[in-house]
MARSENU-415622 format. One line per field, with one value per atom (N, C-alpha, C): residue in three letters; atom name; x, y, z. Coordinates in Angstrom, 3 decimals. Layout:
// residues N
aa	[ALA,...]
at	[CA,...]
x	[X,...]
y	[Y,...]
z	[Z,...]
This chain:
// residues 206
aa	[UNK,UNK,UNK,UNK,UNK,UNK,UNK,UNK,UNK,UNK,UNK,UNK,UNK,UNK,UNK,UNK,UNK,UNK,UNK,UNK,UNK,UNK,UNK,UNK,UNK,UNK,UNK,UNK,UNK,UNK,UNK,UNK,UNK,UNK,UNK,UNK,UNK,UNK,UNK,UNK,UNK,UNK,UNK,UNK,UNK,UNK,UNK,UNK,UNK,UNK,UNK,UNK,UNK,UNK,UNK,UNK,UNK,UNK,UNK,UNK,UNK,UNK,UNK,UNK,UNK,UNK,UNK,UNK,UNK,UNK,UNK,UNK,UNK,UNK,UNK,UNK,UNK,UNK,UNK,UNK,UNK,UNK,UNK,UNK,UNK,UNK,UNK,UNK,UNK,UNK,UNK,UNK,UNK,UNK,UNK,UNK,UNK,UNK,UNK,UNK,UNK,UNK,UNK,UNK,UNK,UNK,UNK,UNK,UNK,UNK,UNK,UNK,UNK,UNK,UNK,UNK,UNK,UNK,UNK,UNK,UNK,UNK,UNK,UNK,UNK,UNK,UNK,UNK,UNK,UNK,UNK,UNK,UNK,UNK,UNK,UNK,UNK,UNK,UNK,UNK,UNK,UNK,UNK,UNK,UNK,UNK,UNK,UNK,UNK,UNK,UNK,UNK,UNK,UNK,UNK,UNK,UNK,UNK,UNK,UNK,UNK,UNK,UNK,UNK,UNK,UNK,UNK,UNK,UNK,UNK,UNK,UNK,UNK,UNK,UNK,UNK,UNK,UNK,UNK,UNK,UNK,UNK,UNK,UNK,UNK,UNK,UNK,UNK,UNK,UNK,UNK,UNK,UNK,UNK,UNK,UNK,UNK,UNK,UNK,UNK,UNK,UNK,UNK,UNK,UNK,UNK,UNK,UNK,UNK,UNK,UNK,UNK,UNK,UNK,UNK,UNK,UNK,UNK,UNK,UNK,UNK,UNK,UNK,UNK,UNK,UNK,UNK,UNK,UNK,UNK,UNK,UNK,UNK,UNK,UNK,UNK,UNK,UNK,UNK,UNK,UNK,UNK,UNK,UNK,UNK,UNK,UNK,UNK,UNK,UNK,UNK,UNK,UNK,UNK,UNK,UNK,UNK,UNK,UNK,UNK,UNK,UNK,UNK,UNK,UNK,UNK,UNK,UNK,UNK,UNK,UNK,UNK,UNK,UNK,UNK,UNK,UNK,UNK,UNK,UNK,UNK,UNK,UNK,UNK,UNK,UNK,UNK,UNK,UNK,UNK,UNK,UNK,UNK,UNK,UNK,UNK,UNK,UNK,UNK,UNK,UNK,UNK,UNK,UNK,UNK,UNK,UNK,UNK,UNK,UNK,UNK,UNK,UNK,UNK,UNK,UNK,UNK,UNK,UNK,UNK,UNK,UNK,UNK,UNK,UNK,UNK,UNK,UNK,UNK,UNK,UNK,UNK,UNK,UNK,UNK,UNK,UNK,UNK,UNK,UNK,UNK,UNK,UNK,UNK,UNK,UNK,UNK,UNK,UNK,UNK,UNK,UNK,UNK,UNK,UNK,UNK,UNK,UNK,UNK,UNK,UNK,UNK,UNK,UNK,UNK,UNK,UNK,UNK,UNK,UNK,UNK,UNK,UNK,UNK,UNK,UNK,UNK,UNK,UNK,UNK,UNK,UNK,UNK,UNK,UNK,UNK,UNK,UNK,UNK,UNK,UNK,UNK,UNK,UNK,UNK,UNK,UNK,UNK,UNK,UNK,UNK,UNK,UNK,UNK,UNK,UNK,UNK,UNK,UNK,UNK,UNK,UNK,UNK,UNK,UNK,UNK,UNK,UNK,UNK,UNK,UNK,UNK,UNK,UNK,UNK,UNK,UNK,UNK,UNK,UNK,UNK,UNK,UNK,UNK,UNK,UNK,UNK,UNK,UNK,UNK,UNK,UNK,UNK,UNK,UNK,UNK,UNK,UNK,UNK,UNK,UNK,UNK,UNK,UNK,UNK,UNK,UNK,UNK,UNK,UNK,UNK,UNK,UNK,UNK,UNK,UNK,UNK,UNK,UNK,UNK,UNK,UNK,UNK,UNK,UNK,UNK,UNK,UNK,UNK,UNK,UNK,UNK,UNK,UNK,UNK,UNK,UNK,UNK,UNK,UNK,UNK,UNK,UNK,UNK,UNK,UNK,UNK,UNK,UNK,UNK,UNK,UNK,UNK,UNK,UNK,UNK,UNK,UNK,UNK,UNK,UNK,UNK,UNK,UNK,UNK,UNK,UNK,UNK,UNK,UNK,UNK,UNK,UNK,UNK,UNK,UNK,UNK,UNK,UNK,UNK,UNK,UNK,UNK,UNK,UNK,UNK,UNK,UNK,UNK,UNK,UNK,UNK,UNK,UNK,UNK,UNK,UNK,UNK,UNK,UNK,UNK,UNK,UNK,UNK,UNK,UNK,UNK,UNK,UNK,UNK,UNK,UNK,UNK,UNK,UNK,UNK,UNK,UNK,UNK,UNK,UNK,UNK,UNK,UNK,UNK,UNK,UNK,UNK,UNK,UNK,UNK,UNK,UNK,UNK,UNK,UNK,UNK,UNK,UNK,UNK,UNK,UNK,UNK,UNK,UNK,UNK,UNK,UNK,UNK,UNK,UNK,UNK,UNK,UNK,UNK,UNK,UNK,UNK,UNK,UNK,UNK,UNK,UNK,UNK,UNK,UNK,UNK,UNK]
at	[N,CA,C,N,CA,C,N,CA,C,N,CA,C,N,CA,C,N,CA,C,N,CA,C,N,CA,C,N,CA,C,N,CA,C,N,CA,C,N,CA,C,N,CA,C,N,CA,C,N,CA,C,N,CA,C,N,CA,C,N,CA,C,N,CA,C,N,CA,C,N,CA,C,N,CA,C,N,CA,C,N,CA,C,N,CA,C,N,CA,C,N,CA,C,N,CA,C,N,CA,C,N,CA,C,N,CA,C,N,CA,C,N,CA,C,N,CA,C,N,CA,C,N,CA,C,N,CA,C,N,CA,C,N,CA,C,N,CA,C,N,CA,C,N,CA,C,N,CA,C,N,CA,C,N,CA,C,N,CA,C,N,CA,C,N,CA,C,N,CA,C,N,CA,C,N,CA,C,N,CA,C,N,CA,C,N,CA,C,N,CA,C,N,CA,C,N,CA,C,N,CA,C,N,CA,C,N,CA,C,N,CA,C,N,CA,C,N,CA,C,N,CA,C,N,CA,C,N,CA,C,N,CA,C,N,CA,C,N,CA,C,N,CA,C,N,CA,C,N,CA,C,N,CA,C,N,CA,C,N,CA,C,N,CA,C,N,CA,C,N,CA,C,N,CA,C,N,CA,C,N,CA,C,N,CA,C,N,CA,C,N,CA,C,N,CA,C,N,CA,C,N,CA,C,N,CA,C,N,CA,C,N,CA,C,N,CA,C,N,CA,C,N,CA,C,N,CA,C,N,CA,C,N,CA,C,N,CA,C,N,CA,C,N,CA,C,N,CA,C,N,CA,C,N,CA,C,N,CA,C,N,CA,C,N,CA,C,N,CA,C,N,CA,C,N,CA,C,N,CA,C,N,CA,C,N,CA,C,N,CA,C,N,CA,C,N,CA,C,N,CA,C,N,CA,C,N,CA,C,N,CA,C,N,CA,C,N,CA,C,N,CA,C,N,CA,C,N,CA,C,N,CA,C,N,CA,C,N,CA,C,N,CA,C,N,CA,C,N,CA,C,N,CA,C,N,CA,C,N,CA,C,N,CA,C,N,CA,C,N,CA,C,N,CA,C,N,CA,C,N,CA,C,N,CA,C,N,CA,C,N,CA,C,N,CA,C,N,CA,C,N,CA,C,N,CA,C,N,CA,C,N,CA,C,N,CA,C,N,CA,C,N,CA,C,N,CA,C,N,CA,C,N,CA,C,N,CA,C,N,CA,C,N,CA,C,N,CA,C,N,CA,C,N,CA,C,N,CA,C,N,CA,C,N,CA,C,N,CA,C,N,CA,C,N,CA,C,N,CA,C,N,CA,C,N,CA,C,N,CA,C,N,CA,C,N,CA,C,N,CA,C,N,CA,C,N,CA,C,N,CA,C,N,CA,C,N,CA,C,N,CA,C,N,CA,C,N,CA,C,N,CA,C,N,CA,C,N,CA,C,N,CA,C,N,CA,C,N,CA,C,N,CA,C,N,CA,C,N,CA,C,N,CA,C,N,CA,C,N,CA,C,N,CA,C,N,CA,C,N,CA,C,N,CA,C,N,CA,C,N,CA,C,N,CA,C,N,CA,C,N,CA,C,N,CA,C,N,CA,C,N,CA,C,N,CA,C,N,CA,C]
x	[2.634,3.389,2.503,3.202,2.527,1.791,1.062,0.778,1.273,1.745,2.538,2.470,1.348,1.236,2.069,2.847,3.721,2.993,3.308,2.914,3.457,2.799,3.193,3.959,4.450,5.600,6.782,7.008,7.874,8.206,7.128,7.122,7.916,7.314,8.235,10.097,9.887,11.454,12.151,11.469,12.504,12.518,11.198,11.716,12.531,12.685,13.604,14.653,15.330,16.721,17.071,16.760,16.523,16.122,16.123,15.903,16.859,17.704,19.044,19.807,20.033,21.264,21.045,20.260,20.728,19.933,19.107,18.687,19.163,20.424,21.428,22.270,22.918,23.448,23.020,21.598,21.009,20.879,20.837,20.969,19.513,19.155,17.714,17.802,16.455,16.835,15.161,15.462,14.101,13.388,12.066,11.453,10.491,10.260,9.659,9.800,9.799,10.057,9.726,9.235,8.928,8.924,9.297,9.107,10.644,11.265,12.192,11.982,13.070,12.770,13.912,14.351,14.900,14.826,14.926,14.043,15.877,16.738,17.909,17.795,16.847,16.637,15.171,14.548,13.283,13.384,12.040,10.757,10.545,11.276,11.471,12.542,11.095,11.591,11.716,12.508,12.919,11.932,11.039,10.158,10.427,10.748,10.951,9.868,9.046,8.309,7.498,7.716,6.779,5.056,4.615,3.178,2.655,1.468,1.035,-0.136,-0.205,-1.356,-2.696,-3.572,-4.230,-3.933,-4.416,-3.531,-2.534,-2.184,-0.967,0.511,0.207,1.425,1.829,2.546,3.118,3.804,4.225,4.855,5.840,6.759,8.002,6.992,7.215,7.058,7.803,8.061,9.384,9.098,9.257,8.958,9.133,8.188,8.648,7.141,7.483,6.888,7.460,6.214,6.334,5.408,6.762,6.197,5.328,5.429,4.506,3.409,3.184,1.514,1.049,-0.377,-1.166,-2.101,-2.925,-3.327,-4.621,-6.046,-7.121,-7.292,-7.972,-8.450,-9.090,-10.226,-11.549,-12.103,-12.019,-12.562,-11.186,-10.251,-9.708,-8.117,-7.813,-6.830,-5.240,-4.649,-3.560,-2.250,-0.729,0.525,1.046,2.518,2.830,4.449,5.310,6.102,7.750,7.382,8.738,8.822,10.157,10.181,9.230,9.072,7.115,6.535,6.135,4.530,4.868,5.645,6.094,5.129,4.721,3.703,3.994,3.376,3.810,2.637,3.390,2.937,2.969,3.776,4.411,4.741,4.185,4.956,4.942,5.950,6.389,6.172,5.258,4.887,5.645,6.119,6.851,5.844,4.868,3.607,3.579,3.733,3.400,4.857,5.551,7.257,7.484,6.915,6.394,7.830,7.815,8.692,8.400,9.011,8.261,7.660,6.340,5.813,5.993,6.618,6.888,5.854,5.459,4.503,4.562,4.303,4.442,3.246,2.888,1.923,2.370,3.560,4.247,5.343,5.840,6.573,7.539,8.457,9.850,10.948,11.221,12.567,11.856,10.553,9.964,10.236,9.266,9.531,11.049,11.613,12.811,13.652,13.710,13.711,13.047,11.586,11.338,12.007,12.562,13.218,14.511,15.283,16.433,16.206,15.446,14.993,14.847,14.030,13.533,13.923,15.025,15.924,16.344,17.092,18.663,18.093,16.802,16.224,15.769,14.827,14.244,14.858,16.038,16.807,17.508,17.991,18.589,17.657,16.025,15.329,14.956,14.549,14.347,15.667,17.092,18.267,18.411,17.766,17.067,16.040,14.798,14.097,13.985,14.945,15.115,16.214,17.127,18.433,17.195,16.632,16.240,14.752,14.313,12.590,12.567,13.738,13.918,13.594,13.377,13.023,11.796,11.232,9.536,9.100,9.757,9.385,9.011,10.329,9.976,8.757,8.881,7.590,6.557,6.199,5.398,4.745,5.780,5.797,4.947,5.832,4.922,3.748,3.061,1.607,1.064,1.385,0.946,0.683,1.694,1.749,0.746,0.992,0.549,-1.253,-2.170,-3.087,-3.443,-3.102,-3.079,-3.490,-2.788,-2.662,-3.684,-4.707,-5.277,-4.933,-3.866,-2.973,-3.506,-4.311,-4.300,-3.412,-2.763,-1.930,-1.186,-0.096,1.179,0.846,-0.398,-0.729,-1.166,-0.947,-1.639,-2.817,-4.283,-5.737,-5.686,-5.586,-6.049,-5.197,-3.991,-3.581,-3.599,-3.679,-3.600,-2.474,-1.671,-0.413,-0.287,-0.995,-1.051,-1.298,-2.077,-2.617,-1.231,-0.532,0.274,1.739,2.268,2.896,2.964,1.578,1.597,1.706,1.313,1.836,3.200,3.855,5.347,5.969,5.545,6.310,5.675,5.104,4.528,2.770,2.430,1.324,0.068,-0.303,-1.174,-2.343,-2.551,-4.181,-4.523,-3.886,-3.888,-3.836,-2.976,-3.426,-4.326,-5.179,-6.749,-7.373,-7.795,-8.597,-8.123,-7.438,-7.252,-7.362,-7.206,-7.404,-8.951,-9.723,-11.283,-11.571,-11.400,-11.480,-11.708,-10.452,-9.598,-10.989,-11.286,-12.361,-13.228,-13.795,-15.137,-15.801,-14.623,-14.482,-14.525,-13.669,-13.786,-14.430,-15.772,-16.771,-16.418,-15.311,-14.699,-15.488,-15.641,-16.396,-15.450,-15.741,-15.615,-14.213,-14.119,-13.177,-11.718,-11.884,-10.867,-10.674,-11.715,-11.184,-10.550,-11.080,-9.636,-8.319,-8.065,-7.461,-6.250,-6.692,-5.992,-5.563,-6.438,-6.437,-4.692,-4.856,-3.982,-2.652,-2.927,-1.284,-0.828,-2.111,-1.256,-0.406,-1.274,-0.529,0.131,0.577,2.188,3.227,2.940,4.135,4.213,3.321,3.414,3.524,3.115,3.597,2.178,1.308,0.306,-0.635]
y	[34.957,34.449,34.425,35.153,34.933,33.860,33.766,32.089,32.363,31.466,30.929,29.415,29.296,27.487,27.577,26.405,25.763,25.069,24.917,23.782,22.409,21.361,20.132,19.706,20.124,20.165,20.676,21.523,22.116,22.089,21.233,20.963,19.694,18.231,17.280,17.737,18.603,18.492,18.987,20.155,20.348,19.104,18.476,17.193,16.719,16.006,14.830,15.472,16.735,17.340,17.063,17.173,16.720,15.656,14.855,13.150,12.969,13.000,12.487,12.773,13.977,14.043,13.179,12.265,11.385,10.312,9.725,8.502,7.513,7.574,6.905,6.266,6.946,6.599,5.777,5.374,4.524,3.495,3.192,2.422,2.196,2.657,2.873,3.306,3.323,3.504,4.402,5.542,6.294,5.556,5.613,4.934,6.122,7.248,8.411,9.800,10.917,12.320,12.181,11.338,11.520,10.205,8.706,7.492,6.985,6.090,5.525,4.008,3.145,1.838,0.646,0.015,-0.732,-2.143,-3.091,-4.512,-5.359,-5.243,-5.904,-6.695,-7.150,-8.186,-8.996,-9.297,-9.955,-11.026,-11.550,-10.537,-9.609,-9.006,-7.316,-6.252,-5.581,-4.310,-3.023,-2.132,-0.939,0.330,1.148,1.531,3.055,4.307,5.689,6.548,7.311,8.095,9.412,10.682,11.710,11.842,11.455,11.520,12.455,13.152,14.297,14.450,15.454,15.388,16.950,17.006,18.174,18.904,20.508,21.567,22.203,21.149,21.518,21.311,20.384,19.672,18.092,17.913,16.451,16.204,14.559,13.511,13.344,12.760,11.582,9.914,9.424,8.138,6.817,5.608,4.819,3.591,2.435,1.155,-0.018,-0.997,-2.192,-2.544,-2.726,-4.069,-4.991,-6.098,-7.366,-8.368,-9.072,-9.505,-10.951,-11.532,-12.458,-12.265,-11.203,-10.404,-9.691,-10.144,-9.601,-8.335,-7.600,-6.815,-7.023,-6.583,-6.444,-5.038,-5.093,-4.003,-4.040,-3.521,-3.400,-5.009,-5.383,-6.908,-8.280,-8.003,-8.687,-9.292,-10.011,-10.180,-10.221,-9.028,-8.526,-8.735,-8.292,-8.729,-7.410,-7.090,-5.944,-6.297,-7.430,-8.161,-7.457,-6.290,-5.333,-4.170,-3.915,-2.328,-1.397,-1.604,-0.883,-0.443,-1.937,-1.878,-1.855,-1.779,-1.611,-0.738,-1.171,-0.728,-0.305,0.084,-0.458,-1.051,-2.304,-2.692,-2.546,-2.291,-1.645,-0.173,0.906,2.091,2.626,3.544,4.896,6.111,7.215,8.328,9.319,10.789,11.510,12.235,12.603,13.337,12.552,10.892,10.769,10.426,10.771,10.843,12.454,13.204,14.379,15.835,15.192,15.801,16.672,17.669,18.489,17.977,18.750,18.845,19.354,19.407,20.177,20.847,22.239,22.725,23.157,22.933,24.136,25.275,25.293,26.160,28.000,28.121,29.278,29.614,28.667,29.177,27.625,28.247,27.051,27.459,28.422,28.680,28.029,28.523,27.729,26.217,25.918,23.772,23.700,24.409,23.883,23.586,24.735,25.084,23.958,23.651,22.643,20.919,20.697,19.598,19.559,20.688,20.293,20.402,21.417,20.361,19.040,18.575,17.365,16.067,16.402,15.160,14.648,15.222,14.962,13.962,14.423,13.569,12.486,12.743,11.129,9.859,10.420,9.781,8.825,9.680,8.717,7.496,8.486,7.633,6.038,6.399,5.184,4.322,4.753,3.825,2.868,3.855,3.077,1.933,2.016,0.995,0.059,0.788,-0.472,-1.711,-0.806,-2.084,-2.966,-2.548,-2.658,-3.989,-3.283,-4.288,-4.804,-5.389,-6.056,-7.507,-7.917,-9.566,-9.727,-10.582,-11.280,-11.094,-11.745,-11.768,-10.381,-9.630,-8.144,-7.620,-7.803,-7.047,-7.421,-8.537,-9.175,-8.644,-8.465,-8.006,-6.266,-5.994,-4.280,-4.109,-5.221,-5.261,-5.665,-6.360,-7.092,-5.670,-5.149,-3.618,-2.921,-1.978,-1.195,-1.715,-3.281,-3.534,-3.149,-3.638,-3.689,-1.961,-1.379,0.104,0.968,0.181,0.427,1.621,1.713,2.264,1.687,2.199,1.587,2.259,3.501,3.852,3.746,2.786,1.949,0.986,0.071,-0.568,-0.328,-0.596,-0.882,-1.340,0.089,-0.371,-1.720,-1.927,-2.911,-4.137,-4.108,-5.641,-6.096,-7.693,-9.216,-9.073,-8.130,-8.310,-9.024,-8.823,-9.647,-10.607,-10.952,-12.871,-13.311,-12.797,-13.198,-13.470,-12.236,-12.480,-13.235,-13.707,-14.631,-16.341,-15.911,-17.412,-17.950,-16.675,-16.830,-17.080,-16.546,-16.720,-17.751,-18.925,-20.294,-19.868,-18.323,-18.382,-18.572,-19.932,-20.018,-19.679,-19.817,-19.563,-18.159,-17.278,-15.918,-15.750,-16.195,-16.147,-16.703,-17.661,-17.805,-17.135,-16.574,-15.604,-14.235,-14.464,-12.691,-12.856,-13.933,-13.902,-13.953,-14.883,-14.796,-13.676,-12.814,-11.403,-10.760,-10.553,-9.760,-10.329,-11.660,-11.998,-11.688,-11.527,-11.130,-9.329,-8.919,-7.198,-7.029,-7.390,-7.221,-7.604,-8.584,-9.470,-10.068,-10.619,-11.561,-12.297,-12.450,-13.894,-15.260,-16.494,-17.523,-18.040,-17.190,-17.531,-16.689,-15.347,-14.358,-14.863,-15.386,-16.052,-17.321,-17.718,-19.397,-18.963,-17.896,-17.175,-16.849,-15.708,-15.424,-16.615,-17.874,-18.473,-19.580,-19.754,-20.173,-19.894,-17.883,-17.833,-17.799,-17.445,-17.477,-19.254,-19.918,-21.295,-21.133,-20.989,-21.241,-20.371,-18.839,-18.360,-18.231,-18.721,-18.570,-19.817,-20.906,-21.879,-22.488,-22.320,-22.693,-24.165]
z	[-0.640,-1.776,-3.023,-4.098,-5.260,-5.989,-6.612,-7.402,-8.723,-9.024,-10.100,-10.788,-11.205,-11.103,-12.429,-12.362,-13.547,-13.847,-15.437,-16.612,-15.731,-16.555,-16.065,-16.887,-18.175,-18.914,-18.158,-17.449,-16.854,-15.535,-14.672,-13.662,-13.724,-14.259,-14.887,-14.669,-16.034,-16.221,-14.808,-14.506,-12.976,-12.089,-11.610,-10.553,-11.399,-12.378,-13.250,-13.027,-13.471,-13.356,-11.869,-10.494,-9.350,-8.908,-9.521,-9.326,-9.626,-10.614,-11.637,-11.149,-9.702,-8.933,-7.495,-7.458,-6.154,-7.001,-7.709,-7.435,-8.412,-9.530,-9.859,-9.257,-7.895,-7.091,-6.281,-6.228,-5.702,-6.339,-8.005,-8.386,-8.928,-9.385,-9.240,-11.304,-12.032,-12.943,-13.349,-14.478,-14.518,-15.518,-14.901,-15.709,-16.677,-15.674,-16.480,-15.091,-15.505,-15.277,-13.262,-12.874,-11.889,-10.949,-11.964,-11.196,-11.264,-10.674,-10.689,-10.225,-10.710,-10.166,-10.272,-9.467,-9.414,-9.734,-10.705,-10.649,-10.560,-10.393,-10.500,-9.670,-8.742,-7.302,-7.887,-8.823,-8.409,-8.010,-7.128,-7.502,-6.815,-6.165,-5.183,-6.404,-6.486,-7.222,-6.178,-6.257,-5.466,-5.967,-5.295,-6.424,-5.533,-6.173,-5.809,-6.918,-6.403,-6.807,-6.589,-7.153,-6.807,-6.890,-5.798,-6.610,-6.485,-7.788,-7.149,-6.556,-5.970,-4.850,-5.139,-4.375,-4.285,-4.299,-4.986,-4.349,-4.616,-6.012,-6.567,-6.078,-5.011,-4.216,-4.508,-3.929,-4.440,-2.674,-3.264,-2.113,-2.188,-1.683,-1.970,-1.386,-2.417,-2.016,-2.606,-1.765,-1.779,-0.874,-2.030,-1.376,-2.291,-2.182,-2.662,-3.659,-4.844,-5.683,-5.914,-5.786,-5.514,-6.757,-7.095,-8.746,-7.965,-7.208,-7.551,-6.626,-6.379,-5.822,-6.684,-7.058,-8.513,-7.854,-8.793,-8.178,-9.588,-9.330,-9.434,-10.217,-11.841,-11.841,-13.333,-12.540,-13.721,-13.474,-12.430,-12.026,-12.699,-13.513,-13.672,-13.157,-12.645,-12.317,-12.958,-12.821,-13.516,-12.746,-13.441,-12.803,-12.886,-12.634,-12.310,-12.456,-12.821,-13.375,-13.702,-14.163,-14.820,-14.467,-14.691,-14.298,-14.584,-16.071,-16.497,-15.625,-14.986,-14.828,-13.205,-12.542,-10.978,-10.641,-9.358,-8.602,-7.009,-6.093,-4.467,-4.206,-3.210,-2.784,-1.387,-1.079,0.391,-0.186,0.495,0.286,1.892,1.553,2.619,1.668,2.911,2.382,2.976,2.410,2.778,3.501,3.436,4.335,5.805,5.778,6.925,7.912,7.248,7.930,8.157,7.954,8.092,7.241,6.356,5.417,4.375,3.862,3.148,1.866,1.810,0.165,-0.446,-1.669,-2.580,-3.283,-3.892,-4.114,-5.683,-6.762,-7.801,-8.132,-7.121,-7.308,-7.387,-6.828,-6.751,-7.769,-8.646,-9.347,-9.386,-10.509,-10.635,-9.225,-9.378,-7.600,-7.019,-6.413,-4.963,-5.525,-6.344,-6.430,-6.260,-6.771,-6.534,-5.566,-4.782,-3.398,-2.937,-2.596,-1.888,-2.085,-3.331,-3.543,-3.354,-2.881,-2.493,-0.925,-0.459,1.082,1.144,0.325,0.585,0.190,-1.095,-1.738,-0.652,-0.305,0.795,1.996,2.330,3.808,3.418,2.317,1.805,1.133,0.535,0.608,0.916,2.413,3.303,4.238,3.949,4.337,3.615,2.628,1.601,1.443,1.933,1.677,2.390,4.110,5.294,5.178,4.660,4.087,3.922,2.223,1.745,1.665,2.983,3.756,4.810,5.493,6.864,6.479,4.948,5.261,3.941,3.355,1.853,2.097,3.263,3.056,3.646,3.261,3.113,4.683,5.749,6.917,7.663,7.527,7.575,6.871,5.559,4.924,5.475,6.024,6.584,7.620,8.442,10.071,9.823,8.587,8.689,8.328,7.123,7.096,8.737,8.899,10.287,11.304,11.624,12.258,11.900,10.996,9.568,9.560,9.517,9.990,10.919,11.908,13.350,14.040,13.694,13.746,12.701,11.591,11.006,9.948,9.494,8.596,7.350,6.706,5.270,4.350,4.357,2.988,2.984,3.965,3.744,2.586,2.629,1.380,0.270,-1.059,-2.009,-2.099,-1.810,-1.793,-2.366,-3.701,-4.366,-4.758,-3.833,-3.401,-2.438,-2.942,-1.674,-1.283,-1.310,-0.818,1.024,1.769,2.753,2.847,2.147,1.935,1.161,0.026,-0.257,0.586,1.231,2.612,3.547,4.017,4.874,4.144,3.174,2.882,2.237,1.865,1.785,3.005,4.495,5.495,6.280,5.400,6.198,7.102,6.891,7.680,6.589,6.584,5.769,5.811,7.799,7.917,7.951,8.185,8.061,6.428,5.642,3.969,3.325,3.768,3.596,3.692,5.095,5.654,4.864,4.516,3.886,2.296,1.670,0.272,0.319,1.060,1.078,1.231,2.081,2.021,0.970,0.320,-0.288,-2.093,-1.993,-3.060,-2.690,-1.651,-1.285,-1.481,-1.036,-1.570,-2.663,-3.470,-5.040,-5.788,-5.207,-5.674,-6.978,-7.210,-8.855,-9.076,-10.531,-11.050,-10.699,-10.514,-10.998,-11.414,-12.887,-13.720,-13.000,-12.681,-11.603,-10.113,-9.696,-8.111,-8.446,-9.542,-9.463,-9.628,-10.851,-11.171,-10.089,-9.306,-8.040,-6.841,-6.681,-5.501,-6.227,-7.924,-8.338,-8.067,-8.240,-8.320,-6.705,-5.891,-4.513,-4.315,-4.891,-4.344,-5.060,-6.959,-7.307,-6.793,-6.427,-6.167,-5.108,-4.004,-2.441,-1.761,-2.395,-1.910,-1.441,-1.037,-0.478,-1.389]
């Protein structure tokens, strides 16, 4: 097969023209050429996205941000609050559901071609999801798994989202042990670990 790498001007517009025929219907709203997002439920936002990858390939990926789990960066403790700034915190990857990648490395037909393979399945997958693991306990249960199984790219490297989980679903001593963690890795000053230990107790209850 020939190479043909597309502009990323033009790569854009084809996924977006192919996003706009299923993920309205989901209810879902674009936030830019390649992300989509849902916030009509907080603090569970619906989060659909192409990411791109090596190689000149890309993902489907589809999951949940979670407004009152902060996330860390450049040492400071930040929020993630609006459709904007939606993040995952929980994701599902189309690579590891073993679904196609879309490629533009060959041209506009081929990407295209590969996204109408791949709309239609992920789809139905992510509708799956996000009926099935929209409440706290569940989300819970799949970090718990997802750990356990030593899966780190279901999570968001750089959130407490588990320390925060467990202390929404009453497990406090497991959300200690994992926020100490979770400060100890990121080595925060002082002023950022009160910071974080704060909001887990206002919005988690602890």
């Amino acid at each position: 097969m020939q190479i043909d790498i597309i502009s990323s001007t033009r790569r854009d517009a084809i996924i977006a023209a192919h996003l706009r025929e299923y993920l309205p219907s989901l209810e879902l709203t674009e936030m830019s050429a390649r992300r989509w997002v849902d916030g009509s439920v907080p603090p569970v936002r619906r989060l659909f996205e192409m990411q791109l990858l090596k190689g000149a390939a890309m993902q489907a990926c589809w999951g949940f941000s979670l407004d009152f789990v902060p996330h860390v960066s450049a040492g400071r403790v930040k929020w993630h609050r609006s459709d904007k700034t939606a993040r995952f915190d929980i994701g599902y990857y189309g690579q590891s559901c073993h679904l196609v990648s879309p490629s533009f490395l060959y041209g506009p037909i081929c990407l295209a071609e590969d996204l109408r393979k791949l709309l239609p399945q992920v789809v139905v997958l992510a509708q799956e999801t996000w009926k099935r693991d929209a409440t706290f306990d569940r989300m819970y249960e799949i970090v718990r798994e997802k750990r356990a199984q030593y899966i780190k790219c279901w999570l968001c490297d750089d959130s407490p989202v588990y320390a925060f989980l467990a202390a929404k679903t009453g497990d406090f001593e497991t959300s200690k042990k994992e926020i100490d963690h979770y400060i100890k890795w990121h080595d925060l000053d002082e002023e950022e670990e009160a910071k974080l230990r704060k909001s887990l107790r206002d919005y988690a209850g602890v």
